[in-house]
C-alpha positions as CSV (number, residue, x, y, z in Angstrom):
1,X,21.9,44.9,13.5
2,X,18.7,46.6,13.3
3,X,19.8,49.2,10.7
4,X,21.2,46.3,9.1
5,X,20.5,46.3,4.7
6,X,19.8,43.0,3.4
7,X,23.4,42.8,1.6
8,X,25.0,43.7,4.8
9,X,23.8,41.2,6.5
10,X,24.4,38.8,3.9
11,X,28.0,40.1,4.0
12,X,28.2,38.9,7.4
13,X,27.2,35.8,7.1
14,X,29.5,34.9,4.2
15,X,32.6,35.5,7.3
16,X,31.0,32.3,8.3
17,X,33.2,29.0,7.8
18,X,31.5,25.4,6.2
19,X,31.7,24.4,10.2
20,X,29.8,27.7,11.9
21,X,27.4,27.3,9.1
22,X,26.7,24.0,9.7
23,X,26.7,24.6,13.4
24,X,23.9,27.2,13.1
25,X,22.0,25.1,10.5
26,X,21.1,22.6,13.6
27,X,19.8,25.7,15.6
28,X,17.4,27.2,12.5
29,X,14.5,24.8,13.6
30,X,14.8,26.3,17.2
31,X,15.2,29.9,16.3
32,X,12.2,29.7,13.9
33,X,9.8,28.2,16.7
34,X,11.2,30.9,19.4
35,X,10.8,33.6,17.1
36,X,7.0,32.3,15.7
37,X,6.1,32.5,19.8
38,X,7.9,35.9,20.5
39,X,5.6,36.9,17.3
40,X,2.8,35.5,18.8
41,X,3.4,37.4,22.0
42,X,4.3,40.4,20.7
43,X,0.8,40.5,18.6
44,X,-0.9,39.3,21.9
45,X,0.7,42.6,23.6
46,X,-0.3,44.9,20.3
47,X,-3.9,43.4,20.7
48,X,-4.5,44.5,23.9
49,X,-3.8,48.2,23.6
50,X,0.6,48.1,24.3
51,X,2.3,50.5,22.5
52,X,5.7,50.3,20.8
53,X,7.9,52.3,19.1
54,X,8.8,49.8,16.2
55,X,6.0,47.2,16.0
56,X,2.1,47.8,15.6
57,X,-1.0,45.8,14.1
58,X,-1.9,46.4,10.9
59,X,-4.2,44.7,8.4
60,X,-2.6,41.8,6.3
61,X,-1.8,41.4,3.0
62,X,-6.0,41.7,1.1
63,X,-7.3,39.4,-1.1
64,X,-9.0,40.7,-4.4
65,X,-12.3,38.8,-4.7
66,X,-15.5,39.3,-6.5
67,X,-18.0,41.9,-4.9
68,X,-21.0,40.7,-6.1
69,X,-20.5,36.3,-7.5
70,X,-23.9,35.6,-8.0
71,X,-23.8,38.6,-10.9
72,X,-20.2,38.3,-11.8
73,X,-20.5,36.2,-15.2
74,X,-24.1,38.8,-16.7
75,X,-21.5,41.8,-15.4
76,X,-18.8,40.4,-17.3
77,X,-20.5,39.5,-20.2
78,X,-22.0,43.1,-20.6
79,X,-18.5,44.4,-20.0
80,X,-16.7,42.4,-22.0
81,X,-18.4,41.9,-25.4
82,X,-15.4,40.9,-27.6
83,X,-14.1,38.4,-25.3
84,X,-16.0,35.3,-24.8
85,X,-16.6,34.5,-21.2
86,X,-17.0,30.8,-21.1
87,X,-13.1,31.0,-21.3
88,X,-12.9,32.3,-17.7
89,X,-15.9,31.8,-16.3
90,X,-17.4,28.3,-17.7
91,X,-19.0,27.4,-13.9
92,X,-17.7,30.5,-11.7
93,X,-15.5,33.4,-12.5
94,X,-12.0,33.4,-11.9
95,X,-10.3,35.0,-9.1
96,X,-9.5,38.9,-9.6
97,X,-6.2,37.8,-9.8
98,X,-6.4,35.3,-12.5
99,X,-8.6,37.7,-14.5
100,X,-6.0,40.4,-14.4
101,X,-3.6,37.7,-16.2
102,X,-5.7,36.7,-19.1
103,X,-7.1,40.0,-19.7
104,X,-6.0,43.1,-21.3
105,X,-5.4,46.3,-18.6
106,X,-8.0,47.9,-20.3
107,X,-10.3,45.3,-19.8
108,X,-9.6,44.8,-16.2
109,X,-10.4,48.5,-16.3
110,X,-13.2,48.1,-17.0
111,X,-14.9,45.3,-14.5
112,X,-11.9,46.8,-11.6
113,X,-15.3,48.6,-9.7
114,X,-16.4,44.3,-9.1
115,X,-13.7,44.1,-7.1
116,X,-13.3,44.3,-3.0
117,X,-10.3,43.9,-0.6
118,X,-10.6,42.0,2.2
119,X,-7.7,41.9,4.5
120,X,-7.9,38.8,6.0
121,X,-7.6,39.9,9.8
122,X,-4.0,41.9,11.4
123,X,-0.5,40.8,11.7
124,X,2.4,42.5,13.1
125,X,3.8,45.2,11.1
126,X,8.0,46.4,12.1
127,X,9.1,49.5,11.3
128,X,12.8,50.3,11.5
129,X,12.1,53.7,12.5
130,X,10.5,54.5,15.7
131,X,6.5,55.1,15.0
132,X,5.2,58.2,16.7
133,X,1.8,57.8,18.1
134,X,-0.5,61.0,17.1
């Protein structure tokens, strides 16, 4: 099942009858809080130095966020001369990632070097292939 695609595996499950679905439906709960604590292990493992071949830490998913807030809005209004700032920013500027909806890409061009990433810590990463250590 490992080298499994997603269709296969939803191939497989439609051989499952109305009464094996509903059978394993009562199990889900379970499964979820057993796999939740083998993921919980398996990072405890990572962090203290175990090496696998097809799981390792890496850093989550980063949030865009301001680099600088307290100069954010006299930045933006610099930058952004034809668009009126109050519309985004009338008490604190939006996230990155509402800005990048409302403006142009050339625009968020333009104010993209305010930006910094900050992953929020690590979380285990799997890799279907084995990962080679250098």
């Amino acid at each position: 099942m490992q080298n499994m695609t997603p269709k296969e595996i939803r191939d497989r499950l439609g051989v499952l009858s109305i009464e094996q679905l509903d059978e394993l439906a009562a199990s889900i709960p379970i499964i979820k809080r057993w796999v939740d604590q083998l993921e919980l292990y398996l990072f405890k493992q990572l962090e203290s130095g175990v090496v696998m071949k097809h799981a390792y830490l890496g850093p989550k998913q980063a949030n865009r966020k301001w680099s600088d807030s307290c100069d954010i809005i006299q930045s933006l209004q610099s930058r952004l001369t034809e668009v009126d700032v109050d519309d985004f920013a009338p008490r604190v500027a939006l996230t990155p990632a509402k800005m990048e909806g409302i403006l142009s890409k050339e625009q968020f061009l333009q104010v993209s070097d305010l930006i910094v990433k900050e992953s929020a810590g690590l979380t285990v990463k799997f890799s279907p292939t084995a990962i080679t250590q250098s």
